[in-house]
Structure formats: structure tokens, C-alpha cells
N, C-alpha and C positions, 0 to 999 in steps of 0.2 A: 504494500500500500504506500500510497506518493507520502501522506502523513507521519510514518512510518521512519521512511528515508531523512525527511526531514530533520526529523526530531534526532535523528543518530548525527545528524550531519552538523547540527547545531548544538548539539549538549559540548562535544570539546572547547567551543568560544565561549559557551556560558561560563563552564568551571574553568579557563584561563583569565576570565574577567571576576573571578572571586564572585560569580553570583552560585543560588544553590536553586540546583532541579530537583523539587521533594518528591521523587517517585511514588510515595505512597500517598500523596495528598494529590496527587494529579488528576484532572477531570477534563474529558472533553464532552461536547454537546453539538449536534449541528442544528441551525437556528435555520426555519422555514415554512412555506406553508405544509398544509396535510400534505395538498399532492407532490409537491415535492420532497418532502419528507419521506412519501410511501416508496420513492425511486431509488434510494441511498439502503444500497446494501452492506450495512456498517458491522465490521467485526472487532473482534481485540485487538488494541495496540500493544505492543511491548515497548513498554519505557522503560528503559533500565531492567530491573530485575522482575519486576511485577508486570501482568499483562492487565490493562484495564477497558473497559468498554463504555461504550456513549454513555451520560447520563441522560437523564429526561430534566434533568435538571443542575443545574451549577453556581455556586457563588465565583464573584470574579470582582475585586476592590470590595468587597462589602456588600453588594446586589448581588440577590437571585434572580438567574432570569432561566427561562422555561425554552423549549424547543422553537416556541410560536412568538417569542420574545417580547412576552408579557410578563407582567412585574407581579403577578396574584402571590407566588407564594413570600416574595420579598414583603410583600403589604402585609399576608398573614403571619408572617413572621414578628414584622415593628409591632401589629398591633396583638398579640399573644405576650410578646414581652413587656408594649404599656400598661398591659391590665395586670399584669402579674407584680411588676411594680408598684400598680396604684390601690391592688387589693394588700401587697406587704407593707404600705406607706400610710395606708389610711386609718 
């Protein structure tokens, strides 16, 4: 897979540049509609040691975003965490 190749081809500049590729925290997702979602025949990548597969969903800076690149579970996330604070604060 072109994906694949990349990521081998690009991790020696990462770790000569002192960044760090956390193989076990690694997530990909591809972002599109249904019907073109339904044409991507997506398997395991291997990154490093661990082989991982598409999520249906990924944080990426702090947002979750979903296949369809809607922010629903990001919002149910903020707002599970405001009420949890405003029911331990109140």
C-alpha cells in the first residue's frame, strides 16, 4: 500500500529530526462521503512494530473528527465532560 511506503520512507527524517512516531498511539481514518467511503478497500498498516487499521474515528490536536468529518463525537465528548464537572462542582 502507497500509505505504507510512505510512512517507512518518512519515519528515518522524523527520528533524525529528534521528533517521536508513537507507534502505539497511531491512528488513521479516511475522511469522505458514504459512496466514496464504500470504494476504499482499507487494510492494516504496519507502523513500526504494530499493525493498525482505519478508525471510524480519531483525535488529531484535540478534535475528534469522524469518517464524514463531523465534529458529533468531539461535541459529545466537551459536553459529557461539562456536566461531569458541573454535577462534581455544584
Amino acid at each position: 500500500m502507497a500509505m505504507q511506503h510512505y510512512i517507512e520512507d518518512t519515519r528515518p527524517s522524523i527520528l533524525n529530526d529528534r521528533l517521536k512516531l508513537n507507534d502505539d498511539k497511531t491512528e488513521y481514518l479516511f475522511i469522505g462521503t458514504r459512496q466514496k467511503l464504500s470504494k476504499i478497500s482499507a487494510g492494516p498498516l504496519a507502523v513500526g512494530d504494530p499493525q493498525i487499521t482505519p478508525a471510524q474515528e480519531a483525535k488529531n490536536l484535540g478534535c475528534w473528527l469522524d469518517q464524514h468529518f463531523r465534529m458529533e463525537t468531539y461535541i459529545n465528548k466537551i459536553c459529557s465532560a461539562s456536566y461531569f464537572h458541573l454535577q462534581n462542582n455544584g
